[in-house]
TORLO-974807 format. One record per residue (C-alpha): residue number from 0; residue in three letters; x, y, z. Coordinates in Angstrom, 3 decimals. Example, Ala and Ser with C-alpha at 12.3 -4.5 7.8 and 13.67 -1.06 7.14 Angstrom:
R seq type       c1       c2       c3
R   0  ALA   12.300   -4.500    7.800
R   1  SER   13.670   -1.060    7.140
***
This chain:
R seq type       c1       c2       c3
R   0  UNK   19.500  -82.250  -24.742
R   1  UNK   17.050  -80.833  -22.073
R   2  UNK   17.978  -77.260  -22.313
R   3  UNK   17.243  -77.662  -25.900
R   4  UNK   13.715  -79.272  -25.050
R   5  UNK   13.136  -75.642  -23.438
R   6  UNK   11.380  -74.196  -26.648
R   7  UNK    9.373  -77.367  -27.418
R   8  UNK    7.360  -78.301  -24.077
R   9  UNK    5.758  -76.547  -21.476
R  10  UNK    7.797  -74.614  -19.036
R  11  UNK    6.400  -77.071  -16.379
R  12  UNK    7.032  -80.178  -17.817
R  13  UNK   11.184  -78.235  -18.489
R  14  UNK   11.375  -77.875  -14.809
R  15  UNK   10.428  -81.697  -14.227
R  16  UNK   12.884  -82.844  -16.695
R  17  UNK   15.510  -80.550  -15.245
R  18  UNK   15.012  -81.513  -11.510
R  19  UNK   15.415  -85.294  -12.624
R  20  UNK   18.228  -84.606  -14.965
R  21  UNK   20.046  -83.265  -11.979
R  22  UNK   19.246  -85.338   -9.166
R  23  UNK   20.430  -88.621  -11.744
R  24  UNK   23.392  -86.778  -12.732
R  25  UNK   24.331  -86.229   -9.038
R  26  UNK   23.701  -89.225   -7.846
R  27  UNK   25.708  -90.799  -10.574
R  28  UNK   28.375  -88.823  -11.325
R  29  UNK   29.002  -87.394   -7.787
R  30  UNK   31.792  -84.948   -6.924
R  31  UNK   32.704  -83.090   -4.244
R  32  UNK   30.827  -80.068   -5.918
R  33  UNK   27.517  -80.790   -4.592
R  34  UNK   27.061  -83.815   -2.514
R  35  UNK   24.494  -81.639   -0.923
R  36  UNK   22.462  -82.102   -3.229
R  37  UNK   21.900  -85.836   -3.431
R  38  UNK   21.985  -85.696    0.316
R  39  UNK   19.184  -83.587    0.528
R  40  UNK   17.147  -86.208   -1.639
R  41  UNK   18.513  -89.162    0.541
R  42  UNK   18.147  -87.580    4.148
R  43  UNK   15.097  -87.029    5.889
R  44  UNK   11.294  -89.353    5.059
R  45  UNK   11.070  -91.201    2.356
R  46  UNK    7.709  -89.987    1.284
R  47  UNK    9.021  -86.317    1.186
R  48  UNK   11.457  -87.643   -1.696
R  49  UNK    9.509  -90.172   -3.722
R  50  UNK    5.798  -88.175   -3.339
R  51  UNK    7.187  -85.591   -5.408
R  52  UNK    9.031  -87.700   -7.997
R  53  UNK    5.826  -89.883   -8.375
R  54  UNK    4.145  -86.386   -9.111
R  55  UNK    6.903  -85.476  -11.735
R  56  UNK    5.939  -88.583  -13.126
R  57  UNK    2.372  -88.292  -13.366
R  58  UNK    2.833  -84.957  -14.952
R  59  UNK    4.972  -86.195  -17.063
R  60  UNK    2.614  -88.991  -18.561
R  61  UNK   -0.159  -86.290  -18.320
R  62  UNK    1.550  -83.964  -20.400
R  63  UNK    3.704  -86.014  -22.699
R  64  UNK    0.988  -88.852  -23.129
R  65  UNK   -2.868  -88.129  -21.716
R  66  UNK   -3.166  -85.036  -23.067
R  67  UNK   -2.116  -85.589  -26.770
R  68  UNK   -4.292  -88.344  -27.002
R  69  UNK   -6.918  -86.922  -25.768
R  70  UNK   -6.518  -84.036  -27.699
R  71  UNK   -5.833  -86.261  -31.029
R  72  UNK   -9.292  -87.800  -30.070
R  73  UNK  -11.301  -84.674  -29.892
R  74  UNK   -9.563  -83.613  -33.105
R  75  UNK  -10.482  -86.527  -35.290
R  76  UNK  -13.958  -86.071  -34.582
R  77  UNK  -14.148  -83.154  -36.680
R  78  UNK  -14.870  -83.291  -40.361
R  79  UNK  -12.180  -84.043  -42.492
R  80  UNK  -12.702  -80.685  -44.384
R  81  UNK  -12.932  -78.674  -41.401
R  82  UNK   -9.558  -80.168  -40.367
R  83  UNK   -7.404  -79.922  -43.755
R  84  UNK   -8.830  -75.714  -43.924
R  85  UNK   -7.627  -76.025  -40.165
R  86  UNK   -4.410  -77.458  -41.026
R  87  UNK   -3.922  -75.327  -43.951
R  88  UNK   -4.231  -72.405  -41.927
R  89  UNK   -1.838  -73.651  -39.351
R  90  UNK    0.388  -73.747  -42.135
R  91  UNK    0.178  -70.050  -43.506
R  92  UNK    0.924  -69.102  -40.153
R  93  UNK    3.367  -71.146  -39.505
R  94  UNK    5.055  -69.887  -42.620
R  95  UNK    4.263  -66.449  -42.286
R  96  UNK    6.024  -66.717  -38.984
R  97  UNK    9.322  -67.614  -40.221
***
């Protein structure tokens, strides 16, 4: 499901979703493959393993959630004709593309 998510979001926001895809699936499906793994999230302060989880988040909300709106907000205040020639351009391309 991720890897498949690699064409449709930001290489970035891939990573994030990979690291946590991995860490979950060690930590619930462990073997004796990688225990190393989890143990390197479990060992050690547990600021160095939550800040950057918490930051995975953020980005994650950022990305997947602050930024469309945002952009969605800016959008709608153009005209309505300026945005249909917009979006029928988009659409040319699009099928020019393929």
């Amino acid at each position: 499901m991720i890897a498949s998510l690699s064409t449709q979001v930001s290489r970035a926001l891939w990573q994030i979703l990979t690291a946590v895809r991995v860490l979950a699936n060690t930590s619930l499906h462990r073997d004796d493959e990688a225990p190393e793994l989890l143990e390197l999230y479990l060992e050690g302060d547990l600021a160095e393993v939550v800040d950057p989880y918490f930051t995975a988040i953020n980005l994650l909300v950022e990305e997947l959630i602050a930024a469309p709106a945002a952009a969605a907000e800016l959008y709608a205040t153009l005209p309505s004709g300026k945005r249909a020639e917009a979006e029928r351009k988009a659409d040319r391309a699009a099928a020019k593309d393929s």
